[in-house]
N, C-alpha and C positions, 0 to 999 in steps of 0.2 A: 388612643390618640397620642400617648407617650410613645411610641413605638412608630408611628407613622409620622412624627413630627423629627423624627432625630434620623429619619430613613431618606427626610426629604434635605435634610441638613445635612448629612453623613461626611458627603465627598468637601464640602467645606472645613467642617470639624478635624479631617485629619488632616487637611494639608494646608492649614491655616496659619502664616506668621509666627512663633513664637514671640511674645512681649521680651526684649532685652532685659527686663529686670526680673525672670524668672532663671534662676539658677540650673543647670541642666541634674538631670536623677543621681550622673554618676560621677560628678563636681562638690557635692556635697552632700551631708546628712540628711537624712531623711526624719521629722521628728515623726515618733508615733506614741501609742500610749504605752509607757513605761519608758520612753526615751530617745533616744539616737540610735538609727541602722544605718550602715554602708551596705550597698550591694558591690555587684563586678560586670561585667558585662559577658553573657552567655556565648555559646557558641557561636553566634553571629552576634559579630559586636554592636550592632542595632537594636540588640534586647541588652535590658536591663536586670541582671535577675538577684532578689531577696531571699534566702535561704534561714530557714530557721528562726522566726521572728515570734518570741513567747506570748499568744494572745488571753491566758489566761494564767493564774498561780497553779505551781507543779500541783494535781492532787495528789498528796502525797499524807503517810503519815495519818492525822484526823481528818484531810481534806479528803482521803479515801473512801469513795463513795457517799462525795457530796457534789450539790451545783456548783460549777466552776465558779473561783472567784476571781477578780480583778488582778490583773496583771501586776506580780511584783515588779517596781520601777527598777533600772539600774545606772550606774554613771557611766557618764561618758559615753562614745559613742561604741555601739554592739556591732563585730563585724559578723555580719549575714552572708556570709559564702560558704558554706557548709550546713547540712540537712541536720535538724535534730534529732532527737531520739524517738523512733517510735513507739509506740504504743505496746505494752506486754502481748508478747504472743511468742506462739512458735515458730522461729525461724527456719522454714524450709529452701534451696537453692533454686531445685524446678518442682516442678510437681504435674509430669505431663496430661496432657497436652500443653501447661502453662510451663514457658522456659522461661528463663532469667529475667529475663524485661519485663514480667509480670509479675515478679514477688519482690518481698522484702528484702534488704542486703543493709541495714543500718544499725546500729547497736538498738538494742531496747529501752525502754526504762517507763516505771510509772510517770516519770516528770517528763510527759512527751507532748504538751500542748503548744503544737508550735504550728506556721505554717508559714508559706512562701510564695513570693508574686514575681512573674515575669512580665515584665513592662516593654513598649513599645515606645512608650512615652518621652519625650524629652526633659518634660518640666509637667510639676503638680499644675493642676487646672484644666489639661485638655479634654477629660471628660469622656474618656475613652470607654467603649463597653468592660463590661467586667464578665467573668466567666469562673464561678466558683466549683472545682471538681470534687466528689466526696467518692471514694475508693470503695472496690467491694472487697470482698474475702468472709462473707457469712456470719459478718460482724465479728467473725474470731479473730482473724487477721486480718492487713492490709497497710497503707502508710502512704503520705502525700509524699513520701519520697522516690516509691517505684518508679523504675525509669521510664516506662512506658504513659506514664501518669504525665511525663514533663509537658508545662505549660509554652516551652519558646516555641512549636509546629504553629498553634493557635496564636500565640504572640506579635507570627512573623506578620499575620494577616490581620493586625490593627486590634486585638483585643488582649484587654492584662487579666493576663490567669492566674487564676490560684488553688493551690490547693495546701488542705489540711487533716490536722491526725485529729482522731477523737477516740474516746478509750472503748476497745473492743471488750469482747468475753465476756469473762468473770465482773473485771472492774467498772465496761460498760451497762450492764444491764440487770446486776446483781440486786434483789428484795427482799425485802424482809421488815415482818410487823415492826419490831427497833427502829431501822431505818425510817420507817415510814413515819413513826409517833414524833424524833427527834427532827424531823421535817416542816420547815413551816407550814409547808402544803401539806401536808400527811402525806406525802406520795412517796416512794423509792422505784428504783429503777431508771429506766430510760438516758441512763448519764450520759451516752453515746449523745443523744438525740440534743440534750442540752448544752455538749460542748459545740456541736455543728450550729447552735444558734448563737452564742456567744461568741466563735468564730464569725458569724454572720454579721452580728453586732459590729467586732471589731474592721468587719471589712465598711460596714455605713460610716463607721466613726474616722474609719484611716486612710481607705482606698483611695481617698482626692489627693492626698500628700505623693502618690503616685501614679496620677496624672489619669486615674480612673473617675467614672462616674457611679455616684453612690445611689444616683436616682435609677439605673442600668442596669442592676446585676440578674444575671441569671446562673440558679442551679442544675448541679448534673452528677447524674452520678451512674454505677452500671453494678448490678447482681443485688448486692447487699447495699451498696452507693443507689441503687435505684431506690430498693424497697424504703430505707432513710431518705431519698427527693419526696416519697408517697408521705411518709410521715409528717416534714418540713412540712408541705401544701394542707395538711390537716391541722395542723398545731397554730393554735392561735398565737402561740408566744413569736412563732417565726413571721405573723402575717406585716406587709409592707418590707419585710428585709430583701425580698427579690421579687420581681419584676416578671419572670418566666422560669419554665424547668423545662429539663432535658432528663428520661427517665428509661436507660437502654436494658433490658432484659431484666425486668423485675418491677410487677405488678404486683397492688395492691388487693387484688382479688384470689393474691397467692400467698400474702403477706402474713409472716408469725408473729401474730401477735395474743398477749393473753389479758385476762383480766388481773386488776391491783390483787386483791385475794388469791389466784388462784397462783401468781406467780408469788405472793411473800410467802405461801404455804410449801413453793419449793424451796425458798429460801430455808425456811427453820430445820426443814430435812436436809439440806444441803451441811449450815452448821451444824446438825447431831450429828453427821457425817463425820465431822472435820474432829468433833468432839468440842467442838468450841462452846463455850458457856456465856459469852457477853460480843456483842460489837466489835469492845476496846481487845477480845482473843486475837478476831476473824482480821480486825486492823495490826495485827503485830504478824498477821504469816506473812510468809512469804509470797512468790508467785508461786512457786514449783510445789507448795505445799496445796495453794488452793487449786493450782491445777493436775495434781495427781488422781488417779483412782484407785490407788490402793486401800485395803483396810484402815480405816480413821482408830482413834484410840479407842472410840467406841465399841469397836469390830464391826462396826455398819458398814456395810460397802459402800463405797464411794463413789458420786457421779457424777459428772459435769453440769453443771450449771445452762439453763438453757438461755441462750442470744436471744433472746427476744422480746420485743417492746411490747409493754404497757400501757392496756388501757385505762390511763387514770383521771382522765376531766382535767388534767393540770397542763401537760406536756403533750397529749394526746387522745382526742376525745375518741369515738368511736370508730371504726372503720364502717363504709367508706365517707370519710368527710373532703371537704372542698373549701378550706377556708378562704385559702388563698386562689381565687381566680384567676389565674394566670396564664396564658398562650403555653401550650404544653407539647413537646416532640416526644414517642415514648414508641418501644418494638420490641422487636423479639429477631433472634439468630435461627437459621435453619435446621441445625445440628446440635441442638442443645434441647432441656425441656425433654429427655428421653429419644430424642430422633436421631439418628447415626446414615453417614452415607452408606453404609454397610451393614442394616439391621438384621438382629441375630438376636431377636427376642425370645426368651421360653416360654411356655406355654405358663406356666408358675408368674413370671414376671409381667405379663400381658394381664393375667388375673386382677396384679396388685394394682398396673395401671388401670383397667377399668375401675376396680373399685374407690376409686378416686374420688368418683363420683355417686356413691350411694348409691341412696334409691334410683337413682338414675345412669346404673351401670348396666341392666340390661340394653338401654335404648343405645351406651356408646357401642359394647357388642354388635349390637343391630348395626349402626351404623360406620364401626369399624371394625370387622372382624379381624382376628390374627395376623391373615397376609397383610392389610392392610394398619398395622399397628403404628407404621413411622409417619403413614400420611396424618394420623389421627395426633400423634403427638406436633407436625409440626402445624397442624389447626388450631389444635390448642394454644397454642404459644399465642398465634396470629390473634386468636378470637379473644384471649384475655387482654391485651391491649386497647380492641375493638371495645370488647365489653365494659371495660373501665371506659373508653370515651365516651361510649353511647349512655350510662349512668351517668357521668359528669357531667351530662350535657342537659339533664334534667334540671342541675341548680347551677351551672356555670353558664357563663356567656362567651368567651373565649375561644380562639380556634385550638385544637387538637388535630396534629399531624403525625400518623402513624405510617412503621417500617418494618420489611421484613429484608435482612443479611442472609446475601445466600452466595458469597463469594468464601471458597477455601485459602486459608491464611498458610503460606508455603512454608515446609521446612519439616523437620522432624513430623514423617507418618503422617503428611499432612492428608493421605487419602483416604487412611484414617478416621480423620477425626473433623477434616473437612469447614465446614463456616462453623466452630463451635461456639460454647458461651465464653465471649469475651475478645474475640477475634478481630470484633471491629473498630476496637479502640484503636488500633497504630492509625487507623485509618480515619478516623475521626479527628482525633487529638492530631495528626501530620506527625506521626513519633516513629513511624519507619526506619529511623538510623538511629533506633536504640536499641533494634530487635539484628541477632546475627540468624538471619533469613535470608533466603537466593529469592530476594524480589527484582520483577522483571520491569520493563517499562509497562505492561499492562496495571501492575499494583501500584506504581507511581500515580498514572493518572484514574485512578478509582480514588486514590489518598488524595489527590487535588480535586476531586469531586464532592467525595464526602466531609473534606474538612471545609469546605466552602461552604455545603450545606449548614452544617453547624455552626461555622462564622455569619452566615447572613440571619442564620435563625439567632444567635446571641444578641448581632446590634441589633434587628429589628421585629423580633417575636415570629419569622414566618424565613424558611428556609430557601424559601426560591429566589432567583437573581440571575442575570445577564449570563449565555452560555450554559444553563441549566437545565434537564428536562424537567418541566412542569410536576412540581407535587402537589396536587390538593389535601387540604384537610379532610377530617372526617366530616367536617357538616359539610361541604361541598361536593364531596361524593360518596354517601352514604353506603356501608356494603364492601369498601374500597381500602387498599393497604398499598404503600408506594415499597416495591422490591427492588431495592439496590445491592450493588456490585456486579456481577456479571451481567444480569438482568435486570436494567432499571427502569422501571415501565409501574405503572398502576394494574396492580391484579386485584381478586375478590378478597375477602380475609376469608373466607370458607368454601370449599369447592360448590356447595349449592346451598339452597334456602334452608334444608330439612334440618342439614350441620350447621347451618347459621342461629338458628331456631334453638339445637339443642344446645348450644352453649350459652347462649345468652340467656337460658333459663338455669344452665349448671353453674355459672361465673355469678348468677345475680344472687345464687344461694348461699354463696362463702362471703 
């Protein structure tokens, strides 16, 4: 009813009067919690945009691998035109098929809890939708700064975007028994997952001061930002902070996750590793020391720490949960998930993918022998979407609209590498003029297709609107998957019943 009441109100809300005693966003400071920001006005001076706005204490130091705590205050007013620092990781420039508008380019630092809103808004109170994006990169990497990430595409079309950093790796997802005992919750891990809610927090507590609505917000995120949306919708700590998700190439039915035990027992290996003897050690390294694998003093080899959320009844109960019932958009990319326009599978490599599925890799054999190995990978994609609806729909009530991406993103070997994972975000986000790509006037109006979609599914939990071809949900047509970009039409999610059948008993099993 929240969603069909503000859909009927919509075209009033945005073009409504401003009251003369409301101050305009880029006239004066904005308070939030820890004090005064300035923003500047973006590349179309009709956005408003905040860059770098500290929503939690650096963790740094003892704060290092704990729950984020309350934003240090500061005086006077903070100027917000410049991105903060992101999140420890490795800076790489491209890393193909992903060129520059896809990755990091900002300094690093543990102290990188910040994020930033681009506003539409003139004055706090309009009530504008909100659109909060959280970033992939396999939880190792990533940063609300990527250009392709920029919120003003989505901004131009009436909604204030944000996006934020949350601590990847080592620092995001690190456990260990210590950790755990010194915990009020006995829990460690998940730090990622709990800066993305405290972020959340501060978007309910501050969003209105820029002219967003805190009753409105919907999450979104894409790879590893997906698999983190799946988490948020499970976590009771996040339930009421948004409203709907958006959850692009990364399902829960694929999701790494481990239990509290079995990850603090890589934790204690991880420090005998390091040769570390207490907590207060593993808090005095460095980065470059926890992320080496060389020889630890121990002589123990050395190895990475695994990115992966925790099951611990605190931040995350079991998978698959559904706390948050929420109107939910979620797909999968043509070319990703193993499928290639130009498949050149080995026989060795076809093996690994069957065996995917256990006991249940003769029947994929059966049904998709070698020649046919890239049809079978890009069903899977389709049918884990499908299969996470069709479970959700057991304890949810909520629509779920699912998508398959099957348009080639141009430029570098794009025949290559074709609609890959991650392709469809210029096109979603309206961020085409961050990427140096020979887009044609056909990629223009796909990006005005599909960033609409996503603007109407933001303000009002359902994707379709005026000029649109019709998307049904998954309860409205059962079976069914809406393919956009070149082909935007509703097709099956499985070529026949048999493949429908075997996944949705393979996907029910993880």
């Amino acid at each position: 009813m929240r969603y069909l009441a503000f859909a009927l109100t919509l075209a009033a809300s945005l073009h409504a009067p401003l009251p003369a005693s409301r101050p305009a966003l880029n006239d004066k400071p904005v308070r939030v919690e820890g004090g005064l920001v300035s923003g500047a006005p973006g590349k179309d001076a009709s956005i408003i945009v905040f860059k770098g706005i500290p929503f939690a204490a650096p963790p740094v130091g003892d704060l290092r691998w704990r729950e984020p705590k309350p934003v240090v205050p500061w005086q006077g007013t903070r100027k917000a035109t410049e991105f903060g620092a992101s999140c420890m990781q490795n800076i790489v420039d491209v890393l193909p098929p992903w060129t520059h508008e896809f990755m990091t380019h900002t300094a690093v630092s543990e102290d990188c809890l910040f994020l930033n809103v681009w506003t539409p808004a003139k004055a706090a109170g309009e009530k504008r939708p909100v659109y909060v994006y959280i970033y992939g990169g396999a939880n190792t990497s990533g940063s609300g700064a990527v250009p392709i990430y920029d919120g003003e595409g989505l901004a131009k079309k009436g909604i204030v975007a944000v996006t934020m950093n949350y601590r990847v790796g080592i620092f995001g997802f690190f456990t260990h028994p210590e950790l755990s005992a010194e915990s009020e919750h006995h829990v460690s891990g998940n730090y990622a997952l709990l800066d993305l809610i405290a972020g959340l927090k501060w978007v309910h507590n501050n969003i209105a001061a820029f002219g967003g609505d805190p009753g409105r917000v919907v999450i979104g995120g894409q790879s590893a930002g997906s698999w983190n949306v799946h988490s948020l919708i499970a976590s009771p700590l996040a339930k009421g902070l948004f409203h709907a998700a958006i959850a692009q190439s990364g399902s829960s039915v694929s999701q790494s996750s481990r239990t509290l035990a079995e990850q603090e027992q890589a934790g204690v290996k991880f420090a005998e590793s390091k040769g570390a003897h207490s907590l207060a050690d593993l808090r005095k390294m460095s980065y470059q020391d926890l992320a080496t694998r060389s020889a630890g003093a121990t002589g123990v080899a050395q190895v990475r720490f695994p990115a992966a959320t925790v099951v611990d009844g605190y931040v995350q109960p079991a998978f698959p949960a559904f706390v948050s019932d929420v109107p939910t958009l979620t797909g999968s990319n043509k070319d990703e998930s193993g499928a290639s326009p130009h498949p050149s599978i080995t026989e060795e490599a076809y093996a690994r993918q069957a065996q995917r599925y256990g006991p249940m890799a003769a029947d994929y054999v059966r049904l998709y022998p070698l020649a046919a190995s890239n049809e079978g990978a890009r069903d899977a994609a389709r049918m884990s979407t499908y299969v996470w609806a069709v479970n959700r729909a057991k304890v949810a009530k909520t629509k779920v609209f699912t998508y398959y991406w099957d348009h080639t993103l141009p430029g570098p070997e794009s025949d290559k590498y074709g609609a890959f994972h991650s392709s469809e975000i210029g096109y979603v986000m309206n961020t085409l003029d961050t990427a140096d790509r020979p887009f044609t006037a056909e990629d223009r109006k796909i990006a005005e297709m599909m960033s609409n979609y996503w603007a109407n599914f933001i303000r009002t939990g359902d994707p379709n609107g005026p000029g649109l071809p019709k998307w049904p949900s998954v309860q409205e047509q059962p079976g069914m998957t809406m393919e956009l970009g070149d082909n935007t039409a509703v097709i099956p999610a499985a070529a026949d019943p048999a493949k429908v059948a075997f996944f949705q008993k393979a996907f029910s099993q993880f």
